[in-house]
C-alpha positions, -999 to 999 in steps of 0.1 A, spaced: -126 -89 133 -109 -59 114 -132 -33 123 -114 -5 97 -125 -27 72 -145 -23 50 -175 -47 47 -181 -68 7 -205 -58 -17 -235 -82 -21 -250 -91 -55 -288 -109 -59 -308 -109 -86 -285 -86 -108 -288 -58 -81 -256 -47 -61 -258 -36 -24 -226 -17 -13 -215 -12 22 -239 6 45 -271 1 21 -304 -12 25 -324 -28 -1 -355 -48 -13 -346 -76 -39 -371 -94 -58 -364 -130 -66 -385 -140 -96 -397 -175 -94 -423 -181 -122 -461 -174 -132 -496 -183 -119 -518 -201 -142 -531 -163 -146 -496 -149 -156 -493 -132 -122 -454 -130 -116 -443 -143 -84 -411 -135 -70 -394 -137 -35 -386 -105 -18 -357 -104 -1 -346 -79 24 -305 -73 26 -293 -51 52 -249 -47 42 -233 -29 72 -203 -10 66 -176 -26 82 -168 -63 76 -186 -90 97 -202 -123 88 -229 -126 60 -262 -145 78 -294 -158 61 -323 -156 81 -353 -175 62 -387 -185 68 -416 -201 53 -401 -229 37 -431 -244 46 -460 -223 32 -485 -231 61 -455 -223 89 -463 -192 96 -445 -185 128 -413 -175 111 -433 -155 84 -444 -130 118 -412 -135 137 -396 -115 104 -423 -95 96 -418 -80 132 -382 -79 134 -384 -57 98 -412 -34 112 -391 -26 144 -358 -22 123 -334 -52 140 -316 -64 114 -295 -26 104 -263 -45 122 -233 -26 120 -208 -55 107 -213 -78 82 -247 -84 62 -282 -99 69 -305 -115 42 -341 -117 54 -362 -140 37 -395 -142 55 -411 -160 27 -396 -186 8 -423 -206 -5 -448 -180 -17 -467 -209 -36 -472 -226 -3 -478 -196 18 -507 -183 -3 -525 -218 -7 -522 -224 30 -499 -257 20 -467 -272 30 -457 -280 -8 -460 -263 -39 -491 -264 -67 -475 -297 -78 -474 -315 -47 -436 -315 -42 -422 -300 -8 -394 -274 -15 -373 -284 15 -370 -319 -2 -356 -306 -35 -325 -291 -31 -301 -281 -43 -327 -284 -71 -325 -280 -114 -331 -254 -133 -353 -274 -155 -370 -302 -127 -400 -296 -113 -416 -260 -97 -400 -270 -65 -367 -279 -77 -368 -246 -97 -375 -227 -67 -345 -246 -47 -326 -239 -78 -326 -201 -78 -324 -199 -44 -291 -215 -43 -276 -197 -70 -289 -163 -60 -289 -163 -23 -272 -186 -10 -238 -182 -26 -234 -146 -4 -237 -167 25 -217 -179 55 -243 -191 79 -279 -197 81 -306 -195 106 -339 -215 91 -369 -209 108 -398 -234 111 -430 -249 136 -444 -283 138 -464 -303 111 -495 -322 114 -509 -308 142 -475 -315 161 -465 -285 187 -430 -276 191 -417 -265 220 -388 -238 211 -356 -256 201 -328 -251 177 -313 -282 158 -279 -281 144 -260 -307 124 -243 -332 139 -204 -337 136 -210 -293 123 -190 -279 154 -196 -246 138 -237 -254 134 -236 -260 169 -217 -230 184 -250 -212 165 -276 -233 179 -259 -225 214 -256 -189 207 -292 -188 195 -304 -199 236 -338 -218 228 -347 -236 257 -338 -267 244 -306 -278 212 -295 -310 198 -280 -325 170 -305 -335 135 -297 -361 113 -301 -345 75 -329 -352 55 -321 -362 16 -333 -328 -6 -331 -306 29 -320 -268 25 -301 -282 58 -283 -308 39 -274 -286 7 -262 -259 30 -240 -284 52 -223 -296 15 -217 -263 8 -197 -256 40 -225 -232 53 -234 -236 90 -272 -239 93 -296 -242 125 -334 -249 120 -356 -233 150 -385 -249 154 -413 -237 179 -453 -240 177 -474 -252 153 -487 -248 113 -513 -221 104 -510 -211 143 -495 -182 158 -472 -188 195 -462 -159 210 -439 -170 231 -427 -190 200 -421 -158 184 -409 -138 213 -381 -164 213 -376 -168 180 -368 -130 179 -342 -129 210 -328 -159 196 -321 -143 160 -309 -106 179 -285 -138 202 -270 -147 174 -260 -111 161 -246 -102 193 -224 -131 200 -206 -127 161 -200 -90 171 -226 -77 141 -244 -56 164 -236 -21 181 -221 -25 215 -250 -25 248 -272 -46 225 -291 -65 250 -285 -101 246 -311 -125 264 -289 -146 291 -318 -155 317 -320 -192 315 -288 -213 293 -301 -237 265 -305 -269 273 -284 -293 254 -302 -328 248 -283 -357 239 -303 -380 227 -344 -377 215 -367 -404 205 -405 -401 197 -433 -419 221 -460 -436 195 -493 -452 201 -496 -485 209 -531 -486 196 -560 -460 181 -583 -440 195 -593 -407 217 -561 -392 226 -555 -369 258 -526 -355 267 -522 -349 304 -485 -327 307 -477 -296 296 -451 -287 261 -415 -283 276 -420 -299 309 -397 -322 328 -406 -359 329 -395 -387 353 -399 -426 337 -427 -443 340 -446 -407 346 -482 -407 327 -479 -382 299 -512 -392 280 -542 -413 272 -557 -432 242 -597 -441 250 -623 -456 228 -657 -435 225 -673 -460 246 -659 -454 279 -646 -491 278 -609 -488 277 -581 -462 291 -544 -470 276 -518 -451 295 -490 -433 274 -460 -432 300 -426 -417 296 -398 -440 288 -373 -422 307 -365 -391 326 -360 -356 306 -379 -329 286 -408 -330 265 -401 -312 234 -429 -317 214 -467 -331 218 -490 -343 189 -525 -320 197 -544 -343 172 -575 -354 189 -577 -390 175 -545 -412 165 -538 -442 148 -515 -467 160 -480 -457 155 -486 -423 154 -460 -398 169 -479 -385 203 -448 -372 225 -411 -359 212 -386 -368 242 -351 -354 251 -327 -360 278 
């Protein structure tokens, strides 16, 4: 990196910010019912000398609000002023969502399965739309943050895209406890970014409409990792390099074999040996235990904390 260099002007929304400026862009979106405008506010922090331009989003999701506090605190305690290159904080992207406590838009449709969108599809596609013109055409790589669904509890772990050497030098830089490769999802921000030659990780860690400290604590060190290791940040930054990521090769979910009561018995992020009980599924009569036990040695990444399954539902996410 040329460090005399001066670092490029960014332009959203119609507003221009230069070299060494801060400034608070708002993304309009469209109406309520009520006429209430609703726009996304994004934060751009342009250092003055040239670097890399990142995107660091959340909320994609309306009800993952992890990523919506992980942001809110990094912009209260002032992390993203980097000295080269440019950040774009987005700790909201689906306001709609965010605001009705839902993963999806007013009309149903999920945002992160509507890209790279239309300007005249649906609200979601709309929203995907203007996103990729306006924002995503400054950028040259993406950190997407996000929690489980349904109940489902993450354990921290970046996911990069497989075959994207460059999305996985970022999920290693970012030093969750835990990175692999994600096939892409048809409509993903994920999959339009990749097209677009933009490298993207998603971190995901806890669970919706729940906050995880350590979820967020990580989240946090992991977005500061990734400005330290492209040289965007003053030097003696501290960089977190206590434990090194875990890289799992392959993943597979562990589903129930039949309904009930389910219990888990292990801990999120623990290490597993085959055949090791990690669960049970009991009827309310006391009649009938079924064991859920690990298919093979490695890491739990993920456990379901819904009380009472269905068969085939996802209880335990598995990595080795």
């Amino acid at each position: 990196m040329d460090e005399e260099k001066e670092n490029k002007t960014l332009i959203i929304n119609g507003e221009t910010i230069a070299p060494g400026e801060s400034k608070l862009v708002q993304l309009n979106i469209a109406r309520l019912p009520t006429g209430t405008l609703i726009d996304i506010p994004v934060h751009v922090f342009n250092g003055k000398k040239a670097g890399p331009t990142v995107l660091v989003q959340a909320g994609l999701h309306g009800d993952e609000i992890n990523g919506v506090e992980t942001l809110r605190r990094m912009l209260q305690e002032n992390r993203f002023s980097v000295k080269n290159g440019a950040v774009i904080v987005v700790p909201i992207v689906n306001i709609f969502g965010f605001i009705h406590f839902s993963r999806d838009v007013p009309d149903g449709k999920d945002v992160n399965r509507s890209f790279p969108g239309s300007k005249t599809g649906s609200l979601a596609s709309r929203i995907a739309n203007a996103y990729m013109e306006q924002v995503l055409s400054q950028v040259d790589f993406g950190i997407d943050l996000h929690t489980g669904g349904s109940q489902r509890h993450n354990h921290p772990q970046a996911r990069y895209t497989s075959g994207d050497l460059k999305s996985e030098e970022l999920a290693k830089a970012f030093n969750a406890p835990f990175y692999f490769a994600s096939k892409l999802i048809t409509g993903s921000f994920r999959k339009a970014t990749f097209k677009k030659g933009i490298p993207t990780i998603v971190y995901e860690a806890g669970e919706s409409m729940r906050f995880d400290e350590k979820a967020i604590k990580k989240a946090m060190q992991g977005v500061q990792n990734v400005f330290k290791t492209f040289g965007m940040l003053p030097k003696g930054t501290r960089q977190d390099k206590e434990k090194t990521s875990i890289h799992l090769e392959f993943t597979r979910w562990v589903r129930a074999s039949r309904a009930g009561m389910f219990i888990p018995q292990i801990k999120n992020g623990q290490t597993v040996e085959k055949g090791q009980i990690l669960g049970l599924i009991t009827d309310t009569y006391a009649k009938k235990n079924k064991k859920v036990k690990a298919p093979f040695n490695g890491h739990i990444i993920c456990v379901n904390h819904q009380a009472v399954v269905n068969q085939g539902d996802a209880l335990f996410h598995i990595g080795r």
